[in-house]
C-alpha positions as a printed Julia matrix, in Angstrom:
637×3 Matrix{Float64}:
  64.01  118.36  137.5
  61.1   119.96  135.32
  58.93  117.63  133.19
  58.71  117.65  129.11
  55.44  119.85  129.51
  57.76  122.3   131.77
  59.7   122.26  128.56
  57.17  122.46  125.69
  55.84  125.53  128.01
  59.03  127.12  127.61
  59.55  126.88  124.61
  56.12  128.18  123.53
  56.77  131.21  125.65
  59.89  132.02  123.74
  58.02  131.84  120.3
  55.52  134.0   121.48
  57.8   136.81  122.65
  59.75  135.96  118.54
  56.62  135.64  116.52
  54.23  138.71  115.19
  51.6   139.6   118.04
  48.97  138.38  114.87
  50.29  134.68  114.1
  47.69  132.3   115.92
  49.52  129.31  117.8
  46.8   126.42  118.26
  49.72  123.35  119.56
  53.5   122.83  120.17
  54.22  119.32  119.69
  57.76  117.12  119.63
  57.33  114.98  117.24
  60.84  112.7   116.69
  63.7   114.97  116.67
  61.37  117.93  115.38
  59.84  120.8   117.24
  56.27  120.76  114.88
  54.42  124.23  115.75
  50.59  124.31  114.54
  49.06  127.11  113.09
  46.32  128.7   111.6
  48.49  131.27  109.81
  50.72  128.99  107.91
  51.09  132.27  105.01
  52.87  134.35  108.0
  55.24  131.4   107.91
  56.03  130.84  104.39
  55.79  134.78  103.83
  58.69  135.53  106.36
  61.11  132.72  104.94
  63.84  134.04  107.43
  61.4   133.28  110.47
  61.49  129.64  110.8
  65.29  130.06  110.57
  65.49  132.81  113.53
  63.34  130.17  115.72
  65.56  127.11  115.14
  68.12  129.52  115.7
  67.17  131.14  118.91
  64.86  127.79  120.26
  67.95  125.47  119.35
  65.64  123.06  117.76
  64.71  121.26  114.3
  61.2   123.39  113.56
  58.54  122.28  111.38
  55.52  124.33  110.8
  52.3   122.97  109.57
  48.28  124.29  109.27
  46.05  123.66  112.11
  43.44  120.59  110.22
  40.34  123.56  111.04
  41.96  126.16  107.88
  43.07  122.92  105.08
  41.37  123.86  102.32
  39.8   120.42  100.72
  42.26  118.66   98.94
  40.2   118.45   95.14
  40.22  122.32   95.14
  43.82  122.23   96.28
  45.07  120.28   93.23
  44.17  122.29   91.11
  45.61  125.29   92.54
  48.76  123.17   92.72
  48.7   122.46   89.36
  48.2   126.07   88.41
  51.26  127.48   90.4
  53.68  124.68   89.37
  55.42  125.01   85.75
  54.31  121.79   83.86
  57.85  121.11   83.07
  57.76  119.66   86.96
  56.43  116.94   85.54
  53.72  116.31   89.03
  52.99  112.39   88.89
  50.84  111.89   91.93
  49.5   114.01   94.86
  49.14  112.51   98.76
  47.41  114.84  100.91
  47.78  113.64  104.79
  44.98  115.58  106.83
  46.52  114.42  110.23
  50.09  116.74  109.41
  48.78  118.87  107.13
  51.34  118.52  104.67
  50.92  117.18  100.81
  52.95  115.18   99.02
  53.51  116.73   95.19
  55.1   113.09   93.73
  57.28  115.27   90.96
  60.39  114.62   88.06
  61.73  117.27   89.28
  62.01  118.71   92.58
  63.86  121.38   92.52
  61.05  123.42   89.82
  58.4   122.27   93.24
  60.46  123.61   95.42
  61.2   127.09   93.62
  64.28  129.49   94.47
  64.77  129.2    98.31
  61.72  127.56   98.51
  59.75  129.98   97.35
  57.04  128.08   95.23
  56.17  125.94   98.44
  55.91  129.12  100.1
  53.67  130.31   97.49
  51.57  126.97   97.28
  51.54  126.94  101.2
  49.9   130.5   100.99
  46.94  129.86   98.93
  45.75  126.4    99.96
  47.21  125.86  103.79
  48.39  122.68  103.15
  52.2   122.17  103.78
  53.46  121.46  100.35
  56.51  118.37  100.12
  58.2   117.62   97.36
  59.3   113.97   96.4
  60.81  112.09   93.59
  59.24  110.71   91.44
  61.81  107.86   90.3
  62.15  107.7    86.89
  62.59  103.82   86.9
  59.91  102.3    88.45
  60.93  101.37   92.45
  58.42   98.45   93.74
  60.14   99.11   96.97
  59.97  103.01   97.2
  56.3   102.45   95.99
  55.57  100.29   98.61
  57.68  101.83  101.56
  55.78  105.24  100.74
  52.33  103.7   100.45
  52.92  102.04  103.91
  54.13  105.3   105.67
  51.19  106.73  104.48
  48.62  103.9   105.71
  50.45  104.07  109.15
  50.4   107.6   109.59
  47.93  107.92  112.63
  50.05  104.94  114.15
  53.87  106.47  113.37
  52.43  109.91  114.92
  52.28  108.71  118.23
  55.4   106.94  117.89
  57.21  110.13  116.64
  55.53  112.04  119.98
  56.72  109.17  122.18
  60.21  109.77  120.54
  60.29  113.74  120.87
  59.17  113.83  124.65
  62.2   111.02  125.01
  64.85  113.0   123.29
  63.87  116.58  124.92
  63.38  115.15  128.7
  64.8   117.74  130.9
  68.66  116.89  131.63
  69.82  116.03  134.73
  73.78  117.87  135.25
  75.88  114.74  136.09
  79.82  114.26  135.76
  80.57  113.84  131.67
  81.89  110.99  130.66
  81.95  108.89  127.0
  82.3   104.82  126.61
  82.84  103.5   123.18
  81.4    99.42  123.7
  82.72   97.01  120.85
  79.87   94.78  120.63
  80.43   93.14  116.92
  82.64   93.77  114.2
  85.92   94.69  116.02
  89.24   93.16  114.78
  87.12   91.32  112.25
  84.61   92.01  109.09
  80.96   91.36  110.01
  78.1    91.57  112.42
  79.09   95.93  112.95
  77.64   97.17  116.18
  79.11   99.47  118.98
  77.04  101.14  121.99
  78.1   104.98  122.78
  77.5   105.63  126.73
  76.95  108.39  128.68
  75.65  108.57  131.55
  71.96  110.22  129.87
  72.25  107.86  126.95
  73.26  104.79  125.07
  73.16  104.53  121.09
  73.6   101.8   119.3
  75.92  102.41  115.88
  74.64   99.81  113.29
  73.36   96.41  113.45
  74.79   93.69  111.61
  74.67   90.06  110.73
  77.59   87.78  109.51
  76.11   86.6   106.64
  78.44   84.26  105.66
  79.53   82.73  108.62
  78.35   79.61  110.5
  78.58   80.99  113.89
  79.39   84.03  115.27
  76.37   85.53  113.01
  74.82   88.27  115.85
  76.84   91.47  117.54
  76.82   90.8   121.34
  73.41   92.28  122.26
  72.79   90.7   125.53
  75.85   91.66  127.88
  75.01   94.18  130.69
  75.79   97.54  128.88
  73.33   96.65  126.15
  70.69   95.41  127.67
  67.22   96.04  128.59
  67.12   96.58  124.55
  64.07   98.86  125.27
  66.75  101.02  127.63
  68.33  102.22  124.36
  67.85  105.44  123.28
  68.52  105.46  119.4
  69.86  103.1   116.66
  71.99  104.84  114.41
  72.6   103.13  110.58
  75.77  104.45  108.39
  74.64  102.5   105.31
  72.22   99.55  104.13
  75.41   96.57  103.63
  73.62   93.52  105.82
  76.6    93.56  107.55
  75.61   97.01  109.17
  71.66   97.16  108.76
  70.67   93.17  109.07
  69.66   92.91  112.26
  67.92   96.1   113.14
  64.49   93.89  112.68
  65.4    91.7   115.65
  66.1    94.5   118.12
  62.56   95.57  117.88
  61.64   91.32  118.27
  63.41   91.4   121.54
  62.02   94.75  123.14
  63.55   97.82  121.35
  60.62  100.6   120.52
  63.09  103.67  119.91
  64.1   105.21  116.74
  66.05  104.35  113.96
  68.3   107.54  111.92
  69.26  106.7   108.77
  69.37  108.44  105.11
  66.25  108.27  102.88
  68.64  105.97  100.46
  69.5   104.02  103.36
  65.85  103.54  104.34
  65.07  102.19  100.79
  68.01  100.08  100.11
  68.25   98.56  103.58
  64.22   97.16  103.2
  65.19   95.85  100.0
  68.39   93.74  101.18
  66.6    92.6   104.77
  63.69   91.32  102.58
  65.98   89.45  100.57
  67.76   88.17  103.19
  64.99   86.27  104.76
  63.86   85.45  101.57
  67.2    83.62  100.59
  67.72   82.51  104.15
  64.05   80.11  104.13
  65.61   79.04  100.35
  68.33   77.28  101.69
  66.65   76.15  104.92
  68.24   78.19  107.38
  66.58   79.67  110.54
  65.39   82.87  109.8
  66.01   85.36  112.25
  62.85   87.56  111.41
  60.06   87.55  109.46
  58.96   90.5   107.59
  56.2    92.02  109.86
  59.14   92.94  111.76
  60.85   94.84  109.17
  57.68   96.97  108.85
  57.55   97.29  112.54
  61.52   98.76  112.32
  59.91  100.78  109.18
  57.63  102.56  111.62
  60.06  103.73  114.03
  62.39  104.67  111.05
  63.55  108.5   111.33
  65.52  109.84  107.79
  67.61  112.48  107.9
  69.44  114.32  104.86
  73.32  114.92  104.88
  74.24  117.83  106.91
  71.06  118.44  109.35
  72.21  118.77  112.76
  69.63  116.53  114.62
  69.3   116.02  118.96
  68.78  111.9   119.36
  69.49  112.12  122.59
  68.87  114.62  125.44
  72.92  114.91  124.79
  73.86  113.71  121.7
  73.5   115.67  118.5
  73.88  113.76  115.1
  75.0   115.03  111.65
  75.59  112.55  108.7
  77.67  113.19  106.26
  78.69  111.44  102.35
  80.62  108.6   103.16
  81.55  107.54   99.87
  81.08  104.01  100.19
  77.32  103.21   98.61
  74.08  105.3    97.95
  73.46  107.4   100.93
  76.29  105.87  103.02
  76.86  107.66  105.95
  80.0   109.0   108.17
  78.18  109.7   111.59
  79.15  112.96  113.45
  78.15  113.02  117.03
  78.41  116.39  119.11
  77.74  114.72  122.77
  77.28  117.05  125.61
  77.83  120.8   125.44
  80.87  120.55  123.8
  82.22  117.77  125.85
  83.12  115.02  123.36
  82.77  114.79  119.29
  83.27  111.04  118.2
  83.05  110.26  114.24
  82.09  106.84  112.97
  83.56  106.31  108.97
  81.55  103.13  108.88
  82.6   101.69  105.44
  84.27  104.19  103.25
  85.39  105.63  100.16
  88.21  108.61  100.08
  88.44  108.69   96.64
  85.72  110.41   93.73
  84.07  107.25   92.02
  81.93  107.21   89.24
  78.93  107.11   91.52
  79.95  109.49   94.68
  82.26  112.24   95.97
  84.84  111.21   98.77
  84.39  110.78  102.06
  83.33  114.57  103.92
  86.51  114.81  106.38
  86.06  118.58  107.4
  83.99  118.83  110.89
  83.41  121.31  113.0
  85.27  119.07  115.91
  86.85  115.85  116.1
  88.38  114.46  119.27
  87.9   110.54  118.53
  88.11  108.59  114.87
  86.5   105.45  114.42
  87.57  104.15  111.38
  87.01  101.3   109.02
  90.31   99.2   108.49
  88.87   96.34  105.76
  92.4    97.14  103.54
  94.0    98.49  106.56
  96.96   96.12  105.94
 100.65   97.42  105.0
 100.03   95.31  101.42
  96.38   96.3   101.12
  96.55   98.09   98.18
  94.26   98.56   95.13
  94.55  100.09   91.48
  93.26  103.27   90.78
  89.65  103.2    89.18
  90.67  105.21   86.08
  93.06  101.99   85.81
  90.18   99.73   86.87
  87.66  101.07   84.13
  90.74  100.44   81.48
  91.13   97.08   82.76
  87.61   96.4    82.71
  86.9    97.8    79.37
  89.8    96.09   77.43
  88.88   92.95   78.78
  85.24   92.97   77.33
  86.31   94.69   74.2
  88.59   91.54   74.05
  86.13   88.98   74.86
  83.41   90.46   72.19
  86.21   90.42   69.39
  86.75   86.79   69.7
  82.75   86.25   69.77
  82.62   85.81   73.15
  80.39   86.7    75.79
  81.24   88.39   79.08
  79.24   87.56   82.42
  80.12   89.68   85.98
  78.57   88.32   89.08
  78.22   91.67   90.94
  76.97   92.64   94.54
  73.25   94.38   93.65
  73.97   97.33   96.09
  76.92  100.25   94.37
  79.28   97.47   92.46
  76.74   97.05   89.83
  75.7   100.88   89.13
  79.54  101.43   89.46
  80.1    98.65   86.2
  77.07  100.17   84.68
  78.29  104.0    84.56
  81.96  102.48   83.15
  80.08   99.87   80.45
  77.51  102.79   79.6
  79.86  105.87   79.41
  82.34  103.63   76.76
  79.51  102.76   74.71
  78.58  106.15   74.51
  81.72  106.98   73.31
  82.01  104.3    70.75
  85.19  102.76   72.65
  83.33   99.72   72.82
  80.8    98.04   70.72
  76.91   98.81   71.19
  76.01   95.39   72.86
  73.37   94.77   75.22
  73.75   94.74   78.82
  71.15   92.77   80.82
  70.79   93.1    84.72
  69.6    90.2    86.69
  68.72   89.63   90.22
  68.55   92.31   92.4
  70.26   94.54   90.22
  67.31   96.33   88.5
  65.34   96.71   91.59
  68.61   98.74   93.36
  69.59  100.52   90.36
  65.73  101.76   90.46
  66.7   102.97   93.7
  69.66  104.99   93.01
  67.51  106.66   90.29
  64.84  108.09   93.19
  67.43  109.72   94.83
  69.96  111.3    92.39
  70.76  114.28   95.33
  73.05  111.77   96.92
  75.11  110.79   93.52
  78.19  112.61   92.86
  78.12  116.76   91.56
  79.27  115.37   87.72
  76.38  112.83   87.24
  73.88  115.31   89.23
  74.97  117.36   87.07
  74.22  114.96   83.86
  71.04  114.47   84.9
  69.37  117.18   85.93
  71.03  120.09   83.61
  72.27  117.98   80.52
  69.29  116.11   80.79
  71.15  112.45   80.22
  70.49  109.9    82.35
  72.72  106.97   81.95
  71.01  104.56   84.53
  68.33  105.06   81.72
  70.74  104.07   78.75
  68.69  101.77   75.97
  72.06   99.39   76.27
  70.44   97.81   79.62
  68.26   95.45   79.49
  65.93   94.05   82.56
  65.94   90.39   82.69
  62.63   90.31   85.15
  61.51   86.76   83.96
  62.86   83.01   83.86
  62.0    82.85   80.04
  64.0    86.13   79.7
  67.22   84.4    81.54
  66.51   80.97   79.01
  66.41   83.5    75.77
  69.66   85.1    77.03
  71.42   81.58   77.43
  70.78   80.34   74.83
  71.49   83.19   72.34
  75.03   83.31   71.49
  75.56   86.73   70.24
  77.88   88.94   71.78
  76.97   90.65   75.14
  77.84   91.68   79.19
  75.45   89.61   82.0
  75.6    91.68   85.3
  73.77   88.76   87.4
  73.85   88.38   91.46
  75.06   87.12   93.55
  78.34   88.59   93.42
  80.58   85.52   94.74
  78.84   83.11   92.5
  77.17   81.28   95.98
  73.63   81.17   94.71
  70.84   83.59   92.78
  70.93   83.81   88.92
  74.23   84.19   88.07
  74.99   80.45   88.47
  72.48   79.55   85.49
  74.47   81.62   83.45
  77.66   80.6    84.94
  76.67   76.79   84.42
  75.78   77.44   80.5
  78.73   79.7    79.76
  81.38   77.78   81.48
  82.29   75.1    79.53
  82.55   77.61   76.18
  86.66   79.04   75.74
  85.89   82.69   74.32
  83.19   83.42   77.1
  85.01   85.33   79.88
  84.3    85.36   83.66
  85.47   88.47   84.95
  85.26   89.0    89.27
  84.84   92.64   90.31
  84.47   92.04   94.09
  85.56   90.5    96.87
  85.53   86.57   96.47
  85.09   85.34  100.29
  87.29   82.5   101.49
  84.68   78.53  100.53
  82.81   80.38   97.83
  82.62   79.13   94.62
  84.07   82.45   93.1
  86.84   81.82   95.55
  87.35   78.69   94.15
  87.66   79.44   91.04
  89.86   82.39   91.24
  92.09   79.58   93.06
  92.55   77.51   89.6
  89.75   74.89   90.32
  88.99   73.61   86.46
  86.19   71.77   88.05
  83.42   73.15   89.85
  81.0    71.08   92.03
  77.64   72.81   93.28
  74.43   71.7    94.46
  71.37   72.08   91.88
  67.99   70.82   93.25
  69.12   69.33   96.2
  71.76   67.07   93.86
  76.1    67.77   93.32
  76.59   68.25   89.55
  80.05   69.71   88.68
  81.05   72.1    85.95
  83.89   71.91   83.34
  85.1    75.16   83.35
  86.96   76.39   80.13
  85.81   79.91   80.2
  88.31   83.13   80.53
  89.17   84.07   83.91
  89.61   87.52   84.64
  90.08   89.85   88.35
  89.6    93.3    88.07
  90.34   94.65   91.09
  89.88   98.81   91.98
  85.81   98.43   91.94
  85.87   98.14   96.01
  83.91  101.09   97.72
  86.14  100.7   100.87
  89.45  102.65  100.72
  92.47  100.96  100.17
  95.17  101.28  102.92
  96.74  104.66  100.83
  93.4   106.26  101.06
  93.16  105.18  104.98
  96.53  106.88  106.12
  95.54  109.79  103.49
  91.98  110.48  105.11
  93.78  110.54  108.72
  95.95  112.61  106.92
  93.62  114.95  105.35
  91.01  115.33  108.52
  90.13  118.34  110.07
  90.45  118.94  113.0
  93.03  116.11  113.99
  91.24  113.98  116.64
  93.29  113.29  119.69
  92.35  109.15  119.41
  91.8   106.95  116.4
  90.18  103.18  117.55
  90.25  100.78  114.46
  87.58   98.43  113.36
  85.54   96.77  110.49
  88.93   94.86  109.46
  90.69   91.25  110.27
  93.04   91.34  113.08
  96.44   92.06  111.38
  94.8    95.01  109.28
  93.0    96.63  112.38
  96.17   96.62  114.66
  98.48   97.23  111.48
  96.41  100.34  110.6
  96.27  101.6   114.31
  99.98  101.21  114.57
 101.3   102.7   111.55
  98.62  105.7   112.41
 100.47  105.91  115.54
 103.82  105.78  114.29
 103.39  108.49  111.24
 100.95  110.62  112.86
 101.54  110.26  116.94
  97.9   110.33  117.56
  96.83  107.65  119.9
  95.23  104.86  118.76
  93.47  101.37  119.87
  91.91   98.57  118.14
  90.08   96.95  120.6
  88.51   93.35  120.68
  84.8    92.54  120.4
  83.58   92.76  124.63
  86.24   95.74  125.32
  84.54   98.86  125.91
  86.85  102.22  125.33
  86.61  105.32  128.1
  87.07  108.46  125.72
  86.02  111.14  128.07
């Protein structure tokens, strides 16, 4: 078996014979899952647009070209030539020029003007000044975590380029030709909700799929990381997220405590939002004096070793494994994981959680692939009962309900989950203002909220084609709306009580167990016209649970002390908010998938709902199915 260099040699014999006889190679490098060629004739490059495309084509291979450091021109003069070939309307916030990759970061409102028709302003920009010209969001509400995440990947840069050479030369090691085979390993979150890992095997490669913690549960909290199959941690080859939930993304800080070095593929939204919620996690975890699985140095270390990848870029992770992510539907940048394993051996697809149904924030689920032969599928409302409203029946609900509660003087409050619930209640609240169907009353955000929402404004690519649409052609931003209002300080949240003027509280945490909803809760409560109204999920022992029980009295611990709370306040469930699909949308996405996969394993779902969805898939569609228990490991090839 030939080494990497054998490879890299290769290769650079190929471009040679496919590039001009005048283009000047200085280095072939893999960096990550990219082939990055160096250059000192960048314009040949960015003049023949078709001829990076004819090399990823012919080499196989994710290409990235960038300027040899010796022909950057400095980056002062280069600013200004920037700033003289993009239109103003671009609206260019900040400039990062990185002399190590060559490449400049143009910090923009809009993108797309950067980017030019088929990329032909970078082209133009990578022409005159050799710099390698990439254009980034600028979000239009202020992110503390995008600003931070960016500034770190910057300061790190030397550091994460060695890392992304160590992963390259891993990925592209020569192959060995062994018998093909394909294990699917249940290691957390099979035949119950929670704690979502599973290992993929072959006999070049293992690959973990998500990382979770229980985060409401006692015990049981961790996926099964030390059996046999996944351990040494530093033996695995990749770590693959399909969206930010804790309950998929939690513990990818404490693989990297325990050994793991390897990289993590995720969407840029993913990246952001899942930072955001493991900070908070350990944040709210050393609150209520619980051990703290990680401290934050380690969710910069997991930073480092991050690897984002957009929706639809066929990427190698493995010497055999190809992955391709694709809109899952669920939250912002949610993933459904297509993996292409061998030359054409096996093609398993992971729904992690998902959404087959258009929602004010996303498209459906993507359920066309090139091949399918196994389907593992989310089965949270998998049972033969588990069905939901329709959202357009939802938002009516929802709407009528406040419109009733501001009539009588009232005031409305929603605990909401920070991550897709909230922005979900926000388009709805904002859209029937708009429209005069409700009143113009203010809507403040609490908690989390703001900071997420913030988020889903930086990366508006991965929103649905209607409210793209709205906010890059119309112009109308509705995240943006004057009816929302940040609550970002204590005094803010005490002005807000004790006002008593008509008006919607979106406050975390969304099952009323903690965070700032409860001092709004605790004032509200005892007052008839206010109304309580649950859009989520209320979790078996939380308070929201509780309450949606009948409880008129409801104890909690304030300051270490019980106080209980008269409750008088309306009660309201509006149920059809949930970015999982119901168990119509389930049997309709099996349905609706193309091409039919021979086997369909079940997970992400209680017991009854994971075997009841496997069975009934069975019975209507005669495709084979499992839904195996957390230990069991699956042959599929």
């Amino acid at each position: 078996m030939g080494s990497v260099e054998d490879v890299l040699k290769e290769i650079e014999e190929k471009i040679k014979e496919l590039l001009p006889s005048n283009v000047v190679i200085t280095s072939i490098e893999f960096e990550g899952p990219e082939l990055v060629i160096y250059t000192k004739d960048p314009q040949s490059f960015a003049e023949g647009g078709n001829l990076v495309r004819k090399l990823a084509k012919d080499l196989r291979k994710r290409i990235v070209i960038r300027p040899d450091p010796n022909i950057l021109m400095e980056p002062e003069r280069a600013t200004d030539i920037i700033k003289d070939i993009v239109p103003e309307e671009a609206g260019i916030k900040n400039l990062h020029f990185d002399p190590d990759t060559g490449e400049v970061f143009i910090e923009t409102e809009k993108p797309g003007i950067v980017i030019g028709k088929h990329g032909s302003t970078l082209r133009e920009i990578t022409k005159k000044i050799g710099w390698s010209p990439i254009a980034i969001r600028a979000p239009p509400i202020d992110s503390t975590t995008v600003t931070n995440i960016r500034k770190y990947m910057r300061d790190i840069r030397d550091e994460r380029k060695k890392i992304l050479r160590t992963i390259g030369r891993r990925i592209h090691r020569p192959l060995e030709l062994e018998e093909g085979w394909v294990r699917l390993t249940a290691l957390g979150g099979f035949r119950e909700v929670g704690r979502s890992c599973t290992l993929i095997s072959t006999p070049a490669s293992r690959v973990f799929v998500d990382c979770g913690v229980s985060v409401g549960s006692e015990n049981r909290i961790t996926p099964y990381l030390n059996i046999p199959e996944a351990t040494p941690l530093n033996g695995i080859d990749a770590v693959v997220i399909t969206h930010a939930h804790l309950d998929h993304s939690g513990l990818v800080p404490l693989l990297f405590k325990y050994g793991y070095e390897g990289p993590v593929y995720v969407t840029p939204p993913t990246r952001d939002l899942m930072v955001l919620l493991q900070l908070d996690y350990i944040e709210v975890a050393a609150r209520e004096g619980k051990t703290i699985p990680y401290d934050s140095s380690l969710i910069r270390k997991a930073l480092k070793y991050t690897i984002p990848l957009g929706y639809g870029e066929v990427t190698d992770i493995t010497p055999d494994i190809k992955l391709t992510f694709h809109n899952a539907g669920h939250i912002l940048g949610s993933a459904i994981c297509h993996f292409h394993i061998g030359e054409g051996h096996h093609n398993v697809v992971f729904t992690g959680d998902f959404k087959f149904e258009k929602t004010r924030l996303f498209d459906p689920a993507v359920c066309k692939f090139p091949r399918v032969e196994t389907l593992v599928m989310e089965a949270t409302y998998g049972g033969s009962q588990d069905y939901q409203p329709s959202r357009r029946t939802a938002e009516s609900n929802l709407i009528k309900v406040v419109n009733e509660t501001v009539k009588r003087g009232g005031r409305v409050l929603i605990p909401a989950f920070a991550v897709g619930r909230s922005q979900e209640v926000m388009l709805v609240l904002e859209e029937a203002i708009r429209k005069g169907v409700m009143e113009e009353i203010p809507i403040y955000l609490d908690g989390m909220i703001w900071e997420a929402t913030a988020i889903h404004t930086t990366h508006p690519e991965y929103l649905n084609n209607e409210l793209r649409d709205m906010i890059f052609r119309r112009g109308l931003n509705p995240f943006l709306s004057d009816c929302f209002v940040r609550v970002d300080s204590k005094d803010k949240r005490l002005e807000i009580i004790d006002d008593t003027e008509p008006c919607v509280i979106l406050a975390t945490s969304g099952m009323l167990n903690g965070g700032p909803v409860m001092e709004y809760f605790n004032a509200m409560a005892p007052i008839e016209k206010n109304t309580l109204i649950f859009v989520g999920y209320q979790a078996e022992g939380t308070i929201g649970r509780r309450i949606q029980k009948g409880w008129s009295e409801i104890p909690y611990t304030k300051n270490g002390r019980i106080e209980t709370i008269k409750l008088r306040m309306q009660i309201e469930t509006v149920d059809g908010f949930s970015g999982h699909s119901d168990r119509r949308q389930l049997m309709s996405y099996v349905h609706n998938i193309s091409p039919k996969p021979s086997y369909v394993v079940t997970n992400h779902g209680d017991e009854k709902a994971c075997v009841e969805l496997a069975s009934s898939i069975y019975k209507k569609y005669q495709i084979q199915t499992r839904s195996p228990l957390n230990l069991e490991t699956v042959r599929l090839l």
